[in-house]
C-alpha angles and dihedrals in degrees: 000000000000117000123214105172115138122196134333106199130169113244109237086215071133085307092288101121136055119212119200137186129191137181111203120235131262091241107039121133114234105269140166116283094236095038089055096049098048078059093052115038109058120230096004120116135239087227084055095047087045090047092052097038085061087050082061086249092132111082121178116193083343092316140108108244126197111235083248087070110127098225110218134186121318097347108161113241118195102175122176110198117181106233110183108199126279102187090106129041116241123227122180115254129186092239100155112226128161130253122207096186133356136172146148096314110014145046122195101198117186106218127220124223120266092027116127108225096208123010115255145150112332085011111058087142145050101035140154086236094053077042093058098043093052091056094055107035104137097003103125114228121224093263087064090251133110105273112237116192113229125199106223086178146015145221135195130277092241097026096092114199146080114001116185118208136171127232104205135009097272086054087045099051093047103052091037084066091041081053101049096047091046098245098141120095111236120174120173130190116219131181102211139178115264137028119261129240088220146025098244145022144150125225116209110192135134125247135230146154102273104252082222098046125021097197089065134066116220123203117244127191119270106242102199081181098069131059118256100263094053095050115100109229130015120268123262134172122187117183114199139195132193121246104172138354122218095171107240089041130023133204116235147191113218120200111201106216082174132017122223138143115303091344099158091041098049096039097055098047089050085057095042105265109099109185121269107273092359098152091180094064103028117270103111086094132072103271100155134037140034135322096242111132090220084065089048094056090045096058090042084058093048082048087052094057109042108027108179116056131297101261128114128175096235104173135028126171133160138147125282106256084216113032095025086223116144113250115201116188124178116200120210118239102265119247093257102050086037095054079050100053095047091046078061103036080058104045090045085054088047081039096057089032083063101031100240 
């Protein structure tokens, strides 16, 4: 029999969906959309394809298909299914961690600094996700099943702000797709080296593991002249606005058009501008101001403060995979990143007083 499947790829939405895409073949008999793809797609259940068929996450020839759908020859499936990773087993752990809403379906947790979102190498304990299990184990959902908390994005160990979870698999299935056609509002505020020509601008790069160093991204060009699987790199757009300006560093909003994998931070060091304190790119060294040993001092006290790098998740907002209602949160600066805006906010005004 003739195969037509095209590519299965991982989404990098932090490597938490899988997208698949399936032409059907020339001889296959007419079945049910779930059924077939319980055939097709190993590992996955019928309960799970059902599940994203009702988010709206099935597509057949570009449109949402019911599982009842009788497949027929060379339709065109294009299924997301969120996956979270399996590599370590989870076991619920009483990590404290605040939640600013909950409900039936969602949690909207603010995370603090410092906190790792999924265990993982180096981490395998001590998690907001083995927090969060531990919270609900053996509270029934509304659906009459356990409610397992899943992660449909992720955040950095040392970026504190809104997190977004689902509490069962339909809440799940809805935001994954918000997710994967970049309908949820994400702003970010970030504290970065250098001072801007102008108030606003976008960076389109691609994004990829750093042949030299995996724990980092590097940006690519964006080749509109080749297909997406032969580009290097995914592609990522930031757009970012300028809040307030201290001369040597500036306070920005960042607006993800995109969401991979250290984007911001990725993104602002490949323009100039690494993150304030971002060891991993680069800013947790002095990159902007005098030689004074005063202002040395002054920067090793910022460090001091705040010492992970300058970037908070201020805003999140999607639609309620029930109720289809907009939910907006706004998340306040964190202690650290706020004592070190005002410390600058304090040495630009001495700065201007004495006419450095």
């Amino acid at each position: 029999m003739e195969e037509f499947d095209d590519n299965i790829e991982l989404q990098d939405e932090n490597g938490l969906y899988e997208h698949h895409r399936i032409v059907v073949d020339r001889g296959q008999e007419m079945m049910r959309l779930d059924k077939y793809l319980q055939m097709r797609l190993e590992g996955i259940s019928r309960n799970k394809i059902q599940m994203a068929s009702r988010a709206d996450c099935v597509l057949v020839n570009d449109k949402p298909e019911k599982p009842s759908y009788r497949v027929k020859p060379l339709d065109v499936i294009t299924v997301l299914l969120p996956e979270p990773p399996h590599e370590i087993e989870l076991v619920p752990e009483d990590v404290p961690f605040k939640i600013v809403y909950e409900d039936d379906y969602v949690v909207v947790v603010d995370k603090q600094p410092g906190l790792v979102v999924h265990p993982g190498v180096g981490n395998f304990h001590g998690t907001l996700l083995n927090g969060l299990l531990f919270k609900y184990q053996g509270v029934t959902g509304i659906d009459g099943e356990p409610v397992i908390p899943r992660l449909v994005h992720r955040i950095d160990k040392d970026t504190s702000g809104l997190l977004l979870v689902a509490k069962n698999e339909m809440a799940q299935a809805s935001l994954a797709k918000q997710f994967f056609v970049h309908s949820v509002e994400r702003k970010y505020n970030a504290l970065v080296w250098g001072d801007f020509n102008e108030d606003d601008g976008t960076i389109d790069g691609n994004l990829g593991r750093s042949p030299k160093d995996r724990r980092v991204m590097c940006v690519y060009p964006n080749d509109e002249s080749l297909p997406p699987e032969e580009q290097r790199g995914k592609h990522a757009v930031t757009h970012y606005h300028v809040l307030e300006r201290f001369g040597y560093v500036t306070l920005v909003e960042c607006v993800l058009e995109t969401g991979r994998t250290h984007q911001i931070r990725a993104h602002m060091r490949h323009i100039g501008h690494p993150l304030f304190n971002d060891a991993a790119y680069g800013g947790n060294e002095i990159l902007k101001g005098t030689t004074f040993s005063k202002y040395r001092q002054f920067i090793d006290n910022c460090f001091a403060l705040m010492p992970r790098q300058a970037l908070h998740a201020l805003v999140l907002g999607f639609e309620h995979p029930a109720t289809h209602e907009h939910l907006h949160f706004e998340s306040p600066m964190p202690d650290d990143m706020s004592a070190v805006l005002e410390k600058w906010r304090t040495y630009a005004r001495s700065s201007i007083a004495v006419g450095i």
